[in-house]
TORPA-4810 file (N, C-alpha, C, O; in nm, 3 decimals):
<nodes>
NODE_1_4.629_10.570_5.482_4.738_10.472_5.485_4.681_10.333_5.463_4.586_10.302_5.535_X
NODE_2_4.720_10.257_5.388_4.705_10.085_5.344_4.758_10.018_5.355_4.861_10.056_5.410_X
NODE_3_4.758_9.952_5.341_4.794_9.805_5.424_4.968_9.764_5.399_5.010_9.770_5.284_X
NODE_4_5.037_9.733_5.482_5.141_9.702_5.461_5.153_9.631_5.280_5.067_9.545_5.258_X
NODE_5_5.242_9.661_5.171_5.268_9.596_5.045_5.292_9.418_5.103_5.259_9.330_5.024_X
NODE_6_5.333_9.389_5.201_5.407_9.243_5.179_5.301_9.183_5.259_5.263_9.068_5.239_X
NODE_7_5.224_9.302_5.401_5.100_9.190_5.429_5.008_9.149_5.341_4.930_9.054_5.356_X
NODE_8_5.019_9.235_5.228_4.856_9.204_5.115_4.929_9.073_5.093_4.887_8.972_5.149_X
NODE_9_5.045_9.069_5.010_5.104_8.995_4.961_5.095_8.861_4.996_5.118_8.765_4.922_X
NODE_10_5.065_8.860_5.098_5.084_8.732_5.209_4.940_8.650_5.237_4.911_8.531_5.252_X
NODE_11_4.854_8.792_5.237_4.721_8.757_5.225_4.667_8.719_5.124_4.576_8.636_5.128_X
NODE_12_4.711_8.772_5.015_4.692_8.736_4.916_4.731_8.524_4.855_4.651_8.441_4.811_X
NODE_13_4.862_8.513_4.880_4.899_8.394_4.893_4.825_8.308_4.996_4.792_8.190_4.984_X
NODE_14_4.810_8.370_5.075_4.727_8.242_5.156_4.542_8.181_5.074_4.480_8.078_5.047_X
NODE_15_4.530_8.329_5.067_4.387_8.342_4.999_4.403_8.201_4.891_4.350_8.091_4.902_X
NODE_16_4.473_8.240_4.814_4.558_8.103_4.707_4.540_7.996_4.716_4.484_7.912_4.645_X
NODE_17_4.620_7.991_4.866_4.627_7.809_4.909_4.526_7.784_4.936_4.481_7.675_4.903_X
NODE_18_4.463_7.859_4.993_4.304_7.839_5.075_4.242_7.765_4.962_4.221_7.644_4.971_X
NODE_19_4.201_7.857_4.819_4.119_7.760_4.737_4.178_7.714_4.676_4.108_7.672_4.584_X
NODE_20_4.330_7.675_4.654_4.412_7.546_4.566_4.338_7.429_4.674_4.274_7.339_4.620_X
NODE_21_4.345_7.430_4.817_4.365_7.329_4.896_4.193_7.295_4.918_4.149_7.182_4.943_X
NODE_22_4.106_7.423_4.903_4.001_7.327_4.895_3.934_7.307_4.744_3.819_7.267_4.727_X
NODE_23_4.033_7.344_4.633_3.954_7.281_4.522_4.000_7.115_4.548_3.915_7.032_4.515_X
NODE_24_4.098_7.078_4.591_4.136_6.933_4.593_4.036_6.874_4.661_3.956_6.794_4.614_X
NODE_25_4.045_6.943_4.849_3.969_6.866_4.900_3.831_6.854_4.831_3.812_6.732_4.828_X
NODE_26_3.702_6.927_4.760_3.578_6.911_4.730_3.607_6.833_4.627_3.509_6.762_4.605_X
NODE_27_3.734_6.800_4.520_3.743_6.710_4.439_3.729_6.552_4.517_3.665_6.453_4.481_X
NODE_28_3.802_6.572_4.618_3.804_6.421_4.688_3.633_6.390_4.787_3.550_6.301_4.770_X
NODE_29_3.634_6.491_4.872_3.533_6.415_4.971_3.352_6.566_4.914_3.237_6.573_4.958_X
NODE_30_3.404_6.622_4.839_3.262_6.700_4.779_3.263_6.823_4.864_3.357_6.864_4.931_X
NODE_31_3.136_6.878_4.848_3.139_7.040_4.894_3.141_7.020_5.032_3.226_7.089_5.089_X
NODE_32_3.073_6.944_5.107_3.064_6.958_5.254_3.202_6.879_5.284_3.212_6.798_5.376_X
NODE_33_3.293_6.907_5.209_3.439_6.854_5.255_3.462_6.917_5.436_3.367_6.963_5.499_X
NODE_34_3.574_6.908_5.482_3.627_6.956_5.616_3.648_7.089_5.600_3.759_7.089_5.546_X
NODE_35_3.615_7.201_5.610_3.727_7.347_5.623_3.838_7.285_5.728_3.940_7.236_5.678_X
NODE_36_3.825_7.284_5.836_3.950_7.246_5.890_4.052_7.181_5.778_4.156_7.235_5.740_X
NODE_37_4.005_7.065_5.736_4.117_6.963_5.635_4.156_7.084_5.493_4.256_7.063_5.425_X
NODE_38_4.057_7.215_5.458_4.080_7.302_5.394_4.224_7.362_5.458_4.339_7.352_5.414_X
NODE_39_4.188_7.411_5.547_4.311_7.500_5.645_4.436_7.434_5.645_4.540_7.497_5.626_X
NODE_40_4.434_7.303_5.667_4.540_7.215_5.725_4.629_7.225_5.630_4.747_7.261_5.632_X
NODE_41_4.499_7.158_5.471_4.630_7.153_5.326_4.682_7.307_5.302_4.800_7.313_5.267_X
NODE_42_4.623_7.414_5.315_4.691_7.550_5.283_4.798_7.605_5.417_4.843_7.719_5.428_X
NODE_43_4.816_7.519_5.488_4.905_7.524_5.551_4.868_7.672_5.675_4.925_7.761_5.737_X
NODE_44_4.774_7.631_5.658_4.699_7.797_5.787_4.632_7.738_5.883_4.604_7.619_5.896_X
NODE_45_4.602_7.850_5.964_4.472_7.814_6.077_4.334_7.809_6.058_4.298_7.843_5.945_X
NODE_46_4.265_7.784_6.120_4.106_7.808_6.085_4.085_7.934_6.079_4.001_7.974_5.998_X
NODE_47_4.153_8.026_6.163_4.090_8.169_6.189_4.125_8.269_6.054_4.065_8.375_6.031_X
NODE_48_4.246_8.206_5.962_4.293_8.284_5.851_4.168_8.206_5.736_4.107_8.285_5.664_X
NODE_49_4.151_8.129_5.730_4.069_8.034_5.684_3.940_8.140_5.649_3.902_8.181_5.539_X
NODE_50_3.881_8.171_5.798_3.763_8.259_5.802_3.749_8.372_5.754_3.672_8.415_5.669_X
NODE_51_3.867_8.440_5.843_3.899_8.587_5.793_3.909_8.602_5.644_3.866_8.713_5.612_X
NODE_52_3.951_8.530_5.539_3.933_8.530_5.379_3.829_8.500_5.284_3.825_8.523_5.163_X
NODE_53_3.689_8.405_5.412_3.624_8.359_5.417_3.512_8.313_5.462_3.491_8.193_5.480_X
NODE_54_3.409_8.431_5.492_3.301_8.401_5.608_3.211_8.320_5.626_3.150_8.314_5.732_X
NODE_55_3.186_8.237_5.514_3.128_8.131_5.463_3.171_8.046_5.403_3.271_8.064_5.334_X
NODE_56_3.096_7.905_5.413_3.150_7.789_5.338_3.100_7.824_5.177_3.169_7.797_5.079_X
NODE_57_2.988_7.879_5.172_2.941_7.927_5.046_3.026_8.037_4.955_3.012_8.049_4.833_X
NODE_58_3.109_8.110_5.030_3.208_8.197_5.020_3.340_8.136_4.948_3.396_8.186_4.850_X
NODE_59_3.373_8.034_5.007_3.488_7.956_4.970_3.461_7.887_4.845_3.535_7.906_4.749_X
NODE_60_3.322_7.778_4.836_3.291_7.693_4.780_3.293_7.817_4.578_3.342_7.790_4.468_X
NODE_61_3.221_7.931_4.626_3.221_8.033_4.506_3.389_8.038_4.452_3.436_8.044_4.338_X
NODE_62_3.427_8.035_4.530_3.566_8.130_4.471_3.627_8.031_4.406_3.684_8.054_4.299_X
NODE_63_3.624_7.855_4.482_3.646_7.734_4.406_3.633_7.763_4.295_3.732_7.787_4.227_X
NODE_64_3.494_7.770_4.236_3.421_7.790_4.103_3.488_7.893_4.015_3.545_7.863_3.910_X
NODE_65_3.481_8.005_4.059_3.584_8.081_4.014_3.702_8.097_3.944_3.720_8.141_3.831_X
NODE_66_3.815_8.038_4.062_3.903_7.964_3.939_3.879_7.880_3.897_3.862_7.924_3.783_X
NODE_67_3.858_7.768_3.889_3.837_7.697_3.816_3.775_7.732_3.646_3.810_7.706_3.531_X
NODE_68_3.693_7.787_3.695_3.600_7.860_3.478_3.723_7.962_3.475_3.751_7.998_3.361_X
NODE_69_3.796_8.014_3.570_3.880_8.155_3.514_4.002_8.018_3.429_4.068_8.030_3.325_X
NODE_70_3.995_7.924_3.504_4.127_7.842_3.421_4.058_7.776_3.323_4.118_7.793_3.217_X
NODE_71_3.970_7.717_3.311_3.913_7.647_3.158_3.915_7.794_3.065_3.987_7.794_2.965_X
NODE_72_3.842_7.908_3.097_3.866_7.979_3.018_4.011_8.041_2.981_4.026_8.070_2.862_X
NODE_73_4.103_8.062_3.057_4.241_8.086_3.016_4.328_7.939_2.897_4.419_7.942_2.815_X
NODE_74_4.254_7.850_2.941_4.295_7.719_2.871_4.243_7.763_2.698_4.300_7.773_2.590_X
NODE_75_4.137_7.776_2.738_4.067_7.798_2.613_4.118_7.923_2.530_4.093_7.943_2.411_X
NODE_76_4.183_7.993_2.603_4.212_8.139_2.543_4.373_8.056_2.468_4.385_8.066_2.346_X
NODE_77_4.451_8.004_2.522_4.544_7.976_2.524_4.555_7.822_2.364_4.645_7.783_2.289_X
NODE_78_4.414_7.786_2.386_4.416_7.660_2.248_4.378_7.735_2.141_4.413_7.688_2.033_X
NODE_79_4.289_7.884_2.136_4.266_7.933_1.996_4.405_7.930_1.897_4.394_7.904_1.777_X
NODE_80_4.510_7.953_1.945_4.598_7.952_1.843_4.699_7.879_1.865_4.813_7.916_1.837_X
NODE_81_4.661_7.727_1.936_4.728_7.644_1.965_4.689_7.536_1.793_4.570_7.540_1.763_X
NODE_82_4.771_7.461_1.706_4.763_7.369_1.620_4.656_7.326_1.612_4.622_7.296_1.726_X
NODE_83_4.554_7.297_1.521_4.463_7.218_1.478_4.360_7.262_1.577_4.378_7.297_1.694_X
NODE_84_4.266_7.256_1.520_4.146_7.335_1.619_4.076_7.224_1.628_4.052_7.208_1.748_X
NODE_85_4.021_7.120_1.553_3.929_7.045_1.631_4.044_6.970_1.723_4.006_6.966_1.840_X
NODE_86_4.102_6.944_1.715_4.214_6.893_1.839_4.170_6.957_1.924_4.085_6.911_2.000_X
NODE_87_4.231_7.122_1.938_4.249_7.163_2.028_4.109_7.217_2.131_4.119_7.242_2.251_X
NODE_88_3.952_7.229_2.032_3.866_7.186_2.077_3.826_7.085_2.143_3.728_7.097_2.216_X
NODE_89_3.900_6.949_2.130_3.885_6.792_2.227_3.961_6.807_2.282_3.993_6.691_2.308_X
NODE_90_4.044_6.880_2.339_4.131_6.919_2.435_4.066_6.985_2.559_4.069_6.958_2.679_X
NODE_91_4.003_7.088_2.479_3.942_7.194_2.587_3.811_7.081_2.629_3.779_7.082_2.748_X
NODE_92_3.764_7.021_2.572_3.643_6.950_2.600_3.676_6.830_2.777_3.628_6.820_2.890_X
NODE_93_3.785_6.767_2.693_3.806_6.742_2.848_3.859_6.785_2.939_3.856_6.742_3.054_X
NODE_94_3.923_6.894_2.890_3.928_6.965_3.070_3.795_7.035_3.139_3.817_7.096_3.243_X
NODE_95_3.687_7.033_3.099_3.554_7.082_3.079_3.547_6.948_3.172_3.572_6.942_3.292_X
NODE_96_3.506_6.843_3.086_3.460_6.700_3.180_3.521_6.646_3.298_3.475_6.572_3.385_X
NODE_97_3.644_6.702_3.283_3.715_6.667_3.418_3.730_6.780_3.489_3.821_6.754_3.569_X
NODE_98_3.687_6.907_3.509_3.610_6.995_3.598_3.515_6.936_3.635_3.545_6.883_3.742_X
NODE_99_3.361_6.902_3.595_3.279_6.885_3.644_3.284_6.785_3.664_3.180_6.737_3.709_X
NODE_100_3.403_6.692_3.645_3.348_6.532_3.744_3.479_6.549_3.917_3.512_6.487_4.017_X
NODE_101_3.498_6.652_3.859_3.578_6.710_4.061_3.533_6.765_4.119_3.561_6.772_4.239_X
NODE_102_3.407_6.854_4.044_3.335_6.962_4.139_3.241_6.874_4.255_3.208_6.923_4.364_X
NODE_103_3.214_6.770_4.222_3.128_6.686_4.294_3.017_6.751_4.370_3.000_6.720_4.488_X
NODE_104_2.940_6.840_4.310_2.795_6.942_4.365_2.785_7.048_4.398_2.706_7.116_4.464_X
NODE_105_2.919_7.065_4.320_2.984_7.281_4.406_2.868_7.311_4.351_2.805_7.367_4.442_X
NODE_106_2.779_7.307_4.224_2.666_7.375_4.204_2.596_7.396_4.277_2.596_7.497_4.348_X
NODE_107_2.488_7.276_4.279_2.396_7.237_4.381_2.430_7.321_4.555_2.351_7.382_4.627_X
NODE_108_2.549_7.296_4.570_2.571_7.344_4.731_2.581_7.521_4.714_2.630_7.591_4.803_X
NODE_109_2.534_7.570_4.604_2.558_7.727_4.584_2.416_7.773_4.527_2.390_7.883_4.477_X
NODE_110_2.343_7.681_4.543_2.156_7.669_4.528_2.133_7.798_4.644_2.144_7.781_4.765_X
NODE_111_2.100_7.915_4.584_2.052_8.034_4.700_2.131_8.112_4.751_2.109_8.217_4.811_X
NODE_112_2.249_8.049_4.722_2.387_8.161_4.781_2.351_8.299_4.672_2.305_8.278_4.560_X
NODE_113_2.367_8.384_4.704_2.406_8.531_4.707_2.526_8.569_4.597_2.595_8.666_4.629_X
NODE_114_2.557_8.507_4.481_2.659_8.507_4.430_2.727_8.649_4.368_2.647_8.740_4.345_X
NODE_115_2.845_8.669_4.345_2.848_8.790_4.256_2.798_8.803_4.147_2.821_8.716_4.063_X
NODE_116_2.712_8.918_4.112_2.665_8.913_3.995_2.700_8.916_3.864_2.621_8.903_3.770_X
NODE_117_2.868_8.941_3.855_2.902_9.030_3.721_3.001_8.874_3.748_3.121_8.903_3.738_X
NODE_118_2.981_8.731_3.776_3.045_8.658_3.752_2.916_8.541_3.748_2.840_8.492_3.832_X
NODE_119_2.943_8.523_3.554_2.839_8.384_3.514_2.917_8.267_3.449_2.940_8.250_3.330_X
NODE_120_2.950_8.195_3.550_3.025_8.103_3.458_2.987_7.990_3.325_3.056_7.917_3.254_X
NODE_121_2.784_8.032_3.339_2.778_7.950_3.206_2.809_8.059_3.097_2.867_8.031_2.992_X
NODE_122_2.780_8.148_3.121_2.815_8.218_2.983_2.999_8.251_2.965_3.032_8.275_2.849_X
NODE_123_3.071_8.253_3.033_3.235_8.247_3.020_3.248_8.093_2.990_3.363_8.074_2.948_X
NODE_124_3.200_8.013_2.993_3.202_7.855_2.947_3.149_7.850_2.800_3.203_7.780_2.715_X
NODE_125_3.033_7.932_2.774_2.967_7.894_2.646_3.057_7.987_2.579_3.124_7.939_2.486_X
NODE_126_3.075_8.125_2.611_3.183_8.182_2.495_3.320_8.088_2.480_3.358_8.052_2.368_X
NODE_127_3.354_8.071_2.539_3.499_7.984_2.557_3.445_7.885_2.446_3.496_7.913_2.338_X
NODE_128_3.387_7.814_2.441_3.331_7.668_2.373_3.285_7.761_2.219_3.301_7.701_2.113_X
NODE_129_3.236_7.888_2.215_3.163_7.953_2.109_3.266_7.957_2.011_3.243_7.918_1.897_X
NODE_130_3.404_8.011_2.055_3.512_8.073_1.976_3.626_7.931_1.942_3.725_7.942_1.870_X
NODE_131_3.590_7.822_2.002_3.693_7.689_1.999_3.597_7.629_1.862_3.650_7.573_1.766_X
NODE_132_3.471_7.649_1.871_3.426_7.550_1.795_3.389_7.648_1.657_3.384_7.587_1.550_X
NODE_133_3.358_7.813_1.656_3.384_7.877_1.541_3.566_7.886_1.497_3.581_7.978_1.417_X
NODE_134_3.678_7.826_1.524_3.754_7.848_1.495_3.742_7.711_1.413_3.775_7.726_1.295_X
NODE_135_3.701_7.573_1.448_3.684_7.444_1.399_3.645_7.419_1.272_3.690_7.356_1.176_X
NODE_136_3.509_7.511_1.307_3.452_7.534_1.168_3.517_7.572_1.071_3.537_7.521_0.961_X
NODE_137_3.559_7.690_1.131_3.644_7.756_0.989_3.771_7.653_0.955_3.778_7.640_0.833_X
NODE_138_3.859_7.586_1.014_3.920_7.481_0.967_3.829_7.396_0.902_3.872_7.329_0.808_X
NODE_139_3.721_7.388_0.931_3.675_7.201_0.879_3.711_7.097_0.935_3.766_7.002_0.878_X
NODE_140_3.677_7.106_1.087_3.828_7.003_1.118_3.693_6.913_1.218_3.710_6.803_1.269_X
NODE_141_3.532_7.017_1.229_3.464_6.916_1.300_3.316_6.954_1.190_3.301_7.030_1.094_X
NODE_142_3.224_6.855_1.262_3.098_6.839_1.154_3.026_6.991_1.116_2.978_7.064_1.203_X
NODE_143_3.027_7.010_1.032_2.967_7.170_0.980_2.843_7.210_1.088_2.826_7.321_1.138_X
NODE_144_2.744_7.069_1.116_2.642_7.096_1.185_2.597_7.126_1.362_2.492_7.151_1.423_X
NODE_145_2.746_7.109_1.399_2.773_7.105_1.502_2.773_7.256_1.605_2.836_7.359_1.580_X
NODE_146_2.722_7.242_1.671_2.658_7.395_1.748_2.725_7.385_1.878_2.764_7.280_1.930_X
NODE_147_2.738_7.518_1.932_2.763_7.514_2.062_2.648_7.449_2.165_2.713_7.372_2.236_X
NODE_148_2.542_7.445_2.197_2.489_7.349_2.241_2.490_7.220_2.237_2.422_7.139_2.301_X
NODE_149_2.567_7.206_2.163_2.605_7.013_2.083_2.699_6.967_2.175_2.701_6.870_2.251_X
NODE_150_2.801_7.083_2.143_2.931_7.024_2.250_2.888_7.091_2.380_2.988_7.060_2.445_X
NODE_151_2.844_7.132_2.429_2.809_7.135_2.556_2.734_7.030_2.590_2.774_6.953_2.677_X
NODE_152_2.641_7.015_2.540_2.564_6.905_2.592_2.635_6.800_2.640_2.622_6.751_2.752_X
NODE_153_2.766_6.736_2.490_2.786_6.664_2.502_2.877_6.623_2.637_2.878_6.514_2.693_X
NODE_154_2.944_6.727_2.667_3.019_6.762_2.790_2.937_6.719_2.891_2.972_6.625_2.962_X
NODE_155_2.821_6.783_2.907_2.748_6.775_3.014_2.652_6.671_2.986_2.544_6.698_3.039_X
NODE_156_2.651_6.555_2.919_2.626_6.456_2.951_2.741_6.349_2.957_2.704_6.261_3.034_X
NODE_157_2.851_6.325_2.912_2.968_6.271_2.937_2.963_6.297_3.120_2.952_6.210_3.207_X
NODE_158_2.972_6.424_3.134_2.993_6.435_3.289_2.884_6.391_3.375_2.914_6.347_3.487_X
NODE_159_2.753_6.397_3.337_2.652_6.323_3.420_2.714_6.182_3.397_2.798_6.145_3.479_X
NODE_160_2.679_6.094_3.286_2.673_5.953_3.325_2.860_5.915_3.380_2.904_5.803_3.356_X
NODE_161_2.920_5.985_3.427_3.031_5.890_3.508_3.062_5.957_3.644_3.163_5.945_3.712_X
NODE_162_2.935_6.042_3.672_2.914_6.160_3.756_2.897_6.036_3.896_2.891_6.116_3.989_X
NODE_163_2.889_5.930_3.948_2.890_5.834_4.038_3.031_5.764_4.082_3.071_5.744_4.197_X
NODE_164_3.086_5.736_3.973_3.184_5.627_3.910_3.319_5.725_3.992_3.351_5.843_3.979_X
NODE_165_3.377_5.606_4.086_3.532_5.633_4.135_3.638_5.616_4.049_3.744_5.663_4.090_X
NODE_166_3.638_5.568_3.952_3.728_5.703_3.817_3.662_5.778_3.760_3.711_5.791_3.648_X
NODE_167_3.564_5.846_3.772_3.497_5.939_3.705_3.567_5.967_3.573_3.531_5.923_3.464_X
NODE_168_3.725_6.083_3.609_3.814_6.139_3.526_3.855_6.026_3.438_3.847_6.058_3.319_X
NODE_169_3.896_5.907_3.458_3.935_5.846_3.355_3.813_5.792_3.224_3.820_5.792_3.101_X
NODE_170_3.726_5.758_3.303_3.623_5.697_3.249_3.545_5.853_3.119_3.487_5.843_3.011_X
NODE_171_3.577_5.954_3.189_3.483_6.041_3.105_3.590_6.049_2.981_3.541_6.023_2.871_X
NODE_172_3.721_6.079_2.985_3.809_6.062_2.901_3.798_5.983_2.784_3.807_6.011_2.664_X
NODE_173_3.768_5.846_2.865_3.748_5.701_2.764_3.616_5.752_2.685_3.623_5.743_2.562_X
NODE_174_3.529_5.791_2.726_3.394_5.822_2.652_3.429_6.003_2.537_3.361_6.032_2.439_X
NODE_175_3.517_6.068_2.577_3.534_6.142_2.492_3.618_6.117_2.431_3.617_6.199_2.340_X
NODE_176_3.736_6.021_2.411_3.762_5.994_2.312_3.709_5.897_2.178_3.754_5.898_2.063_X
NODE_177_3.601_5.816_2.234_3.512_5.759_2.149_3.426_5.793_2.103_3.352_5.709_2.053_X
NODE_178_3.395_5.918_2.097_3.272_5.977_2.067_3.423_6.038_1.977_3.443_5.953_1.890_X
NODE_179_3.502_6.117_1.969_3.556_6.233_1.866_3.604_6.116_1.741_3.591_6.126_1.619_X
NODE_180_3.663_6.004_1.823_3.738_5.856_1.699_3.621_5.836_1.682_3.639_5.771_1.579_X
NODE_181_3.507_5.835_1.694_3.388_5.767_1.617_3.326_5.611_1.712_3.395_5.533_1.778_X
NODE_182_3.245_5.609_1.700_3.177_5.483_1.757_3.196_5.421_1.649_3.290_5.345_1.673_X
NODE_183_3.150_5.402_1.501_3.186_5.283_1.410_3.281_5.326_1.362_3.312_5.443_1.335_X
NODE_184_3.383_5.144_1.336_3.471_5.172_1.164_3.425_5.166_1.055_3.314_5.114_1.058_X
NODE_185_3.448_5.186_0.987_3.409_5.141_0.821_3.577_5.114_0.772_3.692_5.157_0.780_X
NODE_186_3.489_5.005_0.715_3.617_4.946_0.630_3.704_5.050_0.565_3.688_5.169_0.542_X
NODE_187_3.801_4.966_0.544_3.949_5.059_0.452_3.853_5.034_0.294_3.770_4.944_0.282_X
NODE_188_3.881_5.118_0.200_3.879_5.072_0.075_3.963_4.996_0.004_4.086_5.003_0.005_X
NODE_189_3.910_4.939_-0.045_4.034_4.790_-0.089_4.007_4.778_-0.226_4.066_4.693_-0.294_X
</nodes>
């Protein structure tokens, strides 16, 4: 016999709020955010908190989790969204504005025990593999341009505003100047 259908259900939803409420909080105050202030925003106790969650390393994973499960659903969702290098600088900053909210979920998962059959650089690099071979085949970004290119570029956009209390806006401003170009050149006249 298993579990009541509407208790999973329930558990399940809380499980939810649990990491909706602490992807916010580690966006605002970082990984060693409050669990309590976790509990509070998902509208639970500490003890449901635990029970879904035996660790802060536990929680902090599953953060991660969704989060690449949603850049990659994003990404699944722009392959046959209009214009591909668009929709490649699309996916790019929701990429940069992940990692300027995670504020050290990495780092704080240094030695944790993770699941193994979940790598989020490689569900990040395919995601980025198939946005930027779809580009190509438009022509819509530089022929020479590699998936390590735009990653990098991601992941240096996200280091240098990786301090900065607009982070998100500021990385924005820098990816859109990098795709419009750093120089004009004149109109032809």
């Amino acid at each position: 016999m298993g579990e009541h259908p509407r208790r999973r259900a329930d558990a399940q939803r809380n499980r939810d709020r649990l990491v909706a409420a602490a992807s916010a909080v580690i966006a605002e105050a970082g990984p060693e955010a409050s669990l309590e202030e976790v509990a509070r925003r998902a509208g639970v106790g500490s003890a449901t908190l635990h029970r879904h969650f035996s660790s802060r390393a536990e929680l902090l994973e599953a953060v991660l989790h969704d989060r690449v499960r949603t850049l990659c659903a994003l990404a699944d969702e722009l392959l046959t969204a209009p214009g591909a290098g668009t929709a490649l600088v699309t996916w790019l900053r929701a990429v940069v504005a992940h990692a300027a909210t995670t504020r050290g979920l990495g780092p704080a998962l240094t030695g944790y025990a993770s699941d193994p059959r979940f790598s989020p650089h490689t569900m990040i690099r395919e995601a980025a593999r198939q946005l930027l071979a779809r580009a190509h085949r438009e022509g819509s970004v530089a022929p020479n341009a590699t998936v390590d290119d735009v990653l990098r570029l991601a992941n240096g956009i996200s280091l240098a505003v990786d301090s900065l209390a607009d982070a998100t806006e500021c990385a924005d401003a820098l990816i859109t100047l990098v795709t419009d170009g750093l120089l004009r050149r004149p109109a032809n006249g």
